[in-house]
Structures are given as structure tokens and as C-alpha cells.
C-alpha positions in Angstrom: 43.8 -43.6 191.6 45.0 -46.1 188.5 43.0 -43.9 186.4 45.2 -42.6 183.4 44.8 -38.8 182.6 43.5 -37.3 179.2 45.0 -35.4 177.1 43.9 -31.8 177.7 43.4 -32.1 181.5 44.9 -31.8 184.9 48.9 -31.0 184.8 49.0 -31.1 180.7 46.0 -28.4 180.5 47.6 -26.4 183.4 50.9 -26.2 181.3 49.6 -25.3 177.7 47.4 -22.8 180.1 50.8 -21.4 181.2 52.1 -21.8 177.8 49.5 -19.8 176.1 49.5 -17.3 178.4 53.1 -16.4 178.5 53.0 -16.5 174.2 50.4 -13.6 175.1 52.3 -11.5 177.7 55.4 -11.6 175.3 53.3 -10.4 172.7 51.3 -7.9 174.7 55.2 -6.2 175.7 56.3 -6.6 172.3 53.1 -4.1 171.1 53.5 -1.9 174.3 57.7 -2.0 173.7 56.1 -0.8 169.7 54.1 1.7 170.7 56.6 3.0 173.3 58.7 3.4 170.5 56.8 4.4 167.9 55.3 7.4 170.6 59.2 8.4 171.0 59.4 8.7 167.4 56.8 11.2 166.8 58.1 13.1 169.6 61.5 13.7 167.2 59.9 13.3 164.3 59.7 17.3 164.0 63.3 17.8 164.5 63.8 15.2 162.3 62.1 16.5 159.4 63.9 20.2 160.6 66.9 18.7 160.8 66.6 17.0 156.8 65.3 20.1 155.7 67.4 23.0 156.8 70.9 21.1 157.5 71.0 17.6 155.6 69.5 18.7 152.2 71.6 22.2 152.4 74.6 20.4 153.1 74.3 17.9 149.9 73.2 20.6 147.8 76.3 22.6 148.7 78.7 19.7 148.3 76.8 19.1 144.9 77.0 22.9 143.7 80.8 22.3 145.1 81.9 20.6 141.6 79.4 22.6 139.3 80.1 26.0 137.6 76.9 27.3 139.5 76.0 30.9 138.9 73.5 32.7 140.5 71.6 34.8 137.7 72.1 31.4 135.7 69.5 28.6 134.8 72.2 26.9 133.3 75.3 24.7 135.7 78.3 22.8 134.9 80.0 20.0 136.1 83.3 21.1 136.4 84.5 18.7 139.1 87.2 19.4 141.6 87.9 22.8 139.4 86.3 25.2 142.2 89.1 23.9 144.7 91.7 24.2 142.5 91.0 27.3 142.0 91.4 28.4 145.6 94.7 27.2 145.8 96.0 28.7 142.7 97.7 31.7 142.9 95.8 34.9 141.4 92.9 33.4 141.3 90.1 36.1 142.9 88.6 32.9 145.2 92.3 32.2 146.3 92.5 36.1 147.4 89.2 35.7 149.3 89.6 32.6 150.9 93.0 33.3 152.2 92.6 36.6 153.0 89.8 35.8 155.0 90.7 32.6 156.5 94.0 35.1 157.9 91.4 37.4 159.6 89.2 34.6 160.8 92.6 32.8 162.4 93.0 35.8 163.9 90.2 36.2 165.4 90.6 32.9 166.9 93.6 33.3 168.2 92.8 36.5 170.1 89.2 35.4 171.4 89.4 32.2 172.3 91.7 32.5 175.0 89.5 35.2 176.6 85.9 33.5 176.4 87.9 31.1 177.7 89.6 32.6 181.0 87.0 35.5 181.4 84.1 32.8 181.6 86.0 31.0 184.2 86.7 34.1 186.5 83.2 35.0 186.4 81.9 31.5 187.1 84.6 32.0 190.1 83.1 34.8 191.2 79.1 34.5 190.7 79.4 31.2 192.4 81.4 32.3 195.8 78.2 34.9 196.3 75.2 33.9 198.4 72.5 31.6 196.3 70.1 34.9 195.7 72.9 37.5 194.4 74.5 34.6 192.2 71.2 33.9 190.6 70.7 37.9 189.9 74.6 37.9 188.8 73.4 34.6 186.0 70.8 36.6 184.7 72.8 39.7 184.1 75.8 38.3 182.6 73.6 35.9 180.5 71.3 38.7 178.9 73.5 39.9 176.6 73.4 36.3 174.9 69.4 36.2 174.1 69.6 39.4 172.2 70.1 39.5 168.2 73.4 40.5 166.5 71.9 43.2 164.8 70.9 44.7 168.6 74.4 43.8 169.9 76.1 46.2 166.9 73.8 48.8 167.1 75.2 49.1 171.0 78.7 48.7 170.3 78.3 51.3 167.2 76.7 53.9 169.7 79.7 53.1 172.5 82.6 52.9 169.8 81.6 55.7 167.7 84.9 58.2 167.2 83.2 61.3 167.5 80.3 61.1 169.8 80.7 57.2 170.6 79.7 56.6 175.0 83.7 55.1 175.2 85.5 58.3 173.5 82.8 60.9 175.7 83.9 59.2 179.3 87.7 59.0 178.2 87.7 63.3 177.3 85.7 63.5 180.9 88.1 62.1 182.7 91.1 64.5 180.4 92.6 60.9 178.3 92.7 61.0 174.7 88.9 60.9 173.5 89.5 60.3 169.5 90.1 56.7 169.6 89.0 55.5 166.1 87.9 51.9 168.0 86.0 50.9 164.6 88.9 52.3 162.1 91.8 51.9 163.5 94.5 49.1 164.6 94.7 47.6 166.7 91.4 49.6 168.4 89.7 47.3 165.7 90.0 43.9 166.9 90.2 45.3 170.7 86.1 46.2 169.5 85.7 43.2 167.8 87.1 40.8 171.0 84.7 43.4 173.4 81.7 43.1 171.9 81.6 39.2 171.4 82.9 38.7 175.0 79.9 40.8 175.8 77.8 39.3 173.9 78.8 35.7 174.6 80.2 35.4 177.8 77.3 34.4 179.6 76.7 31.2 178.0 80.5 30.0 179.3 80.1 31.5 182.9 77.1 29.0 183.1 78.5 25.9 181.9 81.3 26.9 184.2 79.2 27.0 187.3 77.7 23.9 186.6 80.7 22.0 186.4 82.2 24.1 189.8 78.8 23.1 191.0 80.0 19.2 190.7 83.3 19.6 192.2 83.1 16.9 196.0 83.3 19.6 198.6 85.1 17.1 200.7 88.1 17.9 198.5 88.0 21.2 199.1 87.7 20.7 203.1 90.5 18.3 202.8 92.4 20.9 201.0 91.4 23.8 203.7 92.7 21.1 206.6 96.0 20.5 204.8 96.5 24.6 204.4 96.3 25.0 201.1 95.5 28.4 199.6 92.5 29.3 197.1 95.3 29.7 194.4 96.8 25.7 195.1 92.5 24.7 195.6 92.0 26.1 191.9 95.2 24.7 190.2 94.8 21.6 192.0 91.3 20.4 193.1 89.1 22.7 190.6 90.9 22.6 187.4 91.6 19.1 187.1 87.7 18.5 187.8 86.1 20.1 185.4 88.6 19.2 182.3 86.2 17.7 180.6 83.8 20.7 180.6 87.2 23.1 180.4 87.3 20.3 176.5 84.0 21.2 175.5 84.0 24.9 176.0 87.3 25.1 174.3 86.1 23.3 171.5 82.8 25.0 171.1 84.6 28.6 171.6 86.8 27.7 168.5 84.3 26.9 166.6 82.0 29.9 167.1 85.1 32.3 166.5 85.8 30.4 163.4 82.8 30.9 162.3 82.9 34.7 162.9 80.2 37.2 161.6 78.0 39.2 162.0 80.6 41.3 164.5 83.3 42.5 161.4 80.0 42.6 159.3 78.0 44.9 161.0 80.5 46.9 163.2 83.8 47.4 160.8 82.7 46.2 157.2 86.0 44.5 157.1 88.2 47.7 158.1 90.5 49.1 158.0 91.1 48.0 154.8 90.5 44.5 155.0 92.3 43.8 158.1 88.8 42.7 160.5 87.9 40.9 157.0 87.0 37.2 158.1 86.2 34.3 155.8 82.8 33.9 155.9 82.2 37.2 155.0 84.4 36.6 151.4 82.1 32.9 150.9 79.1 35.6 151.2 80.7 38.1 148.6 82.1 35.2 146.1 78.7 34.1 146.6 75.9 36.8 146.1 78.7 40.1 145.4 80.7 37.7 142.5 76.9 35.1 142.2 79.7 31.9 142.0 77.6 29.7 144.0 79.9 26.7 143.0 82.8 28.6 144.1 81.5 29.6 147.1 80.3 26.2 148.2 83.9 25.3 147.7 85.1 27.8 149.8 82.7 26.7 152.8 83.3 23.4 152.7 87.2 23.8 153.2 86.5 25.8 156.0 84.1 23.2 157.7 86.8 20.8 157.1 89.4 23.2 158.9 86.9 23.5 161.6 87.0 19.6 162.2 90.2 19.0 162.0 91.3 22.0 164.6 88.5 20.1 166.9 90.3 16.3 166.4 93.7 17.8 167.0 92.4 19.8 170.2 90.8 17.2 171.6 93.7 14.4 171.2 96.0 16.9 172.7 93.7 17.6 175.5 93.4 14.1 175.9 96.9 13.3 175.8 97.8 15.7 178.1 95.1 14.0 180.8 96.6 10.9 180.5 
């Protein structure tokens, strides 16, 4: 009992036992926590590389070739500095003519699609999502087909149905005695009426489903609340629906502007522009400065002020969204 205890033994070896082996748990978790992380790392590392490759280094090299005298048959550039945009806003100039003229077309555009992929999405979601679960899933996969098919596809369709002389549109119009010479591809405003058509075909579906998922989140307590206190479908929607899903009502706003802004391959492919220039959209004048004119420099200029416009239009919509919530 009046024994004294050695260093090494009884309580003093049971805590360095403890000691050491909580130094090696710690560093056994810190290896698993590193090859954890390092294991999620290769999973993006693909994207990653994708992602440097075809958007980072593109995006530099256009913001370099932005300030150059860059031709395109050319081995030889120029720094020329913030020349290429001054150019665009000087009068006369053939990049001002493009990138206004365009940028008027592509506003446009804008103005009349967005307000459709907007409220067309919704009524569909509306309506695929009040039918029983096997017609609404038969309803999602029709209305989204159109959006898995190429662009090229989607004109070759339109150019059959809005033909003038033996398009599908013009041949059901004579059959049922209306006027059957509507130039839709030639003529204003049949033009953009095509244009608007073919992308809410084309498009549509990817809206309807974001839609039904966010009706999908909406409490149905609320609604049976709603249904006690006698309120109609119209007052359920303005009410209870609506103000549930402004968030996702932000986002598809946002996203819908975007993709109209950066309008294509409709103009492109169905109305080359026409008439005249009037379905002419910007990004079709960046492609003509750049490979029609070869300025590279000029039309890196030209694309970046539009990405900036696109940005900006997406700040001030969401702050006004968000002010309004408040």
C-alpha cells in the first residue's frame, strides 16, 4: 500500500495509453477527412477541366482579343486598347450599325417572349398538374419533347408549317375558306408572331416543369383552408399559389431573359434576319462582324457589352423582385 508508483505504470501508463491513442484517431480522421476530399475532387475534376477549357480560357481570350486589332485571315494583332468600344458607340461606324441594330431586334424579342414563356409555362403547369398522376406524367413528356430536339430540327418544322405557299399553317387556313397567303416568315408582324411560336414550342417544356415542382411544394393545408373559407380557384392562385412559388416565379424570369437575349438560331435559320433586317438580333451581327467582316477584336467587343447588359437586366430584376416581396 505505501508503495510509490513508477513512472510508466498504473494510472500514468493508462493516460499516455489514452493519449496516444486519441493523437492516432485524430490522425486516422484527418487521412479519411483527406481522402474523402480528395475522392470528391476527382469526381469534379472533369468538369473542372471542361469548365477551364471551353468557358474560362474562351472568356479571357475574348476579353484579350477585346482591346487588339484582331483579324481573322491575319497572323499579325494590335493592341489598340479600349478603341473596339469606342468604336461601337460612335456614330457611323459599321460595328455601331450592327450592334445597335441588333441589340434593337434582340430587345425586342425580349420584350415579346418573355412574358409568354413566362405565363404560358404557368398555365400549363396549371393544367398538367390538376390531371390524374398517369395522364400528367404522359402530358410532361409531350410538352417537354420538343426541348431535347436540336435547333436545326426545330426550323426545319417551323419552315415546313410556316412556308407561304405550301407551308401546313397557310394549307389548314384556305381549308377552312380564311386567307391562306400569310407570308409568316416575310412579313410583319407574321415574322415575330413565328419567331415567338416556335421558341414557345420549342422551350416551353422546360418552364412547365420547374413550375410543377414548385406547385408540387405548395402546403395543401392552405389550400383546404382556403376551400373552407370559400374562396374561388381564381383568389387560391392570386393568393396562396403565387405568392409560394416567387422564388421559382425569380428564377424562371431571370433565366427566360437571358435565353431570349441571347437569341439565335430561331431568326438565323427561319427568317435570315427578314424582312429586311427587322427579326435581325445581336448575336447574329457579333457572328457577321466576326467571320462575314473577320474583326475578331471588334466582335469580342460587341459580346462582351452584351454579356454586361445581360447582367445588369438580371441585378435590376431581381432587386425589384425582391423589393417588391418585401
Amino acid at each position: 500500500m505505501g508503495q510509490n508508483m513508477k513512472p510508466g505504470s498504473g494510472p500514468d501508463l493508462a493516460v499516455e495509453t489514452l493519449s496516444v491513442h486519441a493523437v492516432q484517431t485524430a490522425t486516422k480522421r484527418r487521412k479519411q477527412k483527406w481522402k474523402s476530399k480528395l475522392t470528391s475532387s476527382l469526381f469534379v475534376l472533369p468538369y473542372l477541366i471542361c469548365f477551364i477549357a471551353f468557358l474560362i480560357y474562351p472568356l479571357m481570350h475574348g476579353i484579350i482579343m477585346s482591346f487588339q486589332d484582331y483579324e481573322l485571315l491575319s497572323d499579325s494583332t494590335k493592341f489598340i486598347g479600349l478603341q473596339n468600344y469606342v468604336d461601337i458607340f460612335t456614330a457611323g461606324s459599321y460595328t455601331h450599325t450592327s450592334f445597335f441594330q441588333g441589340l434593337l431586334g434582340t430587345v425586342k424579342f425580349v420584350i415579346y417572349s418573355v412574358p409568354f414563356l413566362i405565363v404560358v409555362g404557368l398555365l400549363l403547369a396549371l393544367l398538367v398538374n390538376a390531371l390524374p398522376k398517369k395522364a400528367s406524367g404522359l402530358f410532361r413528356t409531350i410538352f417537354f419533347s420538343p426541348y431535347a430536339i436540336s435547333a436545326s430540327v426545330m426550323a426545319v418544322i417551323f419552315l415546313r408549317v410556316f412556308d407561304t405557299n405550301s407551308g401546313l399553317l397557310n394549307i389548314v387556313l384556305g381549308k377552312l375558306g380564311l386567307q391562306s397567303q400569310i407570308g409568316w416568315l416575310t412579313d410583319l408582324p407574321w415574322a415575330w408572331i413565328s419567331l415567338i411560336g416556335a421558341t414557345l414550342w420549342w422551350t416551353i417544356g422546360f418552364n412547365m416543369l420547374i413550375f410543377i415542382n414548385a406547385l408540387n411544394e405548395v402546403s395543401e393545408e392552405m389550400y383546404e383552408a382556403a376551400k373552407i373559407d370559400g374562396a374561388s380557384a381564381w383568389q387560391k392562385l392570386i393568393y396562396i399559389t403565387l405568392p409560394s412559388i416567387r422564388k421559382i416565379m425569380l428564377f424562371i424570369i431571370i433565366t427566360s431573359t437571358i435565353a431570349s437575349f441571347n437569341i439565335y438560331a430561331q431568326p438565323f435559320l427561319m427568317t435570315r434576319g427578314g424582312p429586311g433586317s427587322e427579326t435581325t438580333v445581336l448575336l447574329m451581327n457579333v457572328f457577321d462582324v466576326a467571320f462575314g467582316q473577320h474583326k475578331m477584336g471588334a466582335a469580342s467587343a460587341m459580346a462582351l457589352l452584351m454579356a454586361i447588359m445581360i447582367i445588369v437586366v438580371s441585378i435590376i430584376q431581381f432587386r425589384v423582385t425582391n423589393e417588391k416581396e418585401r
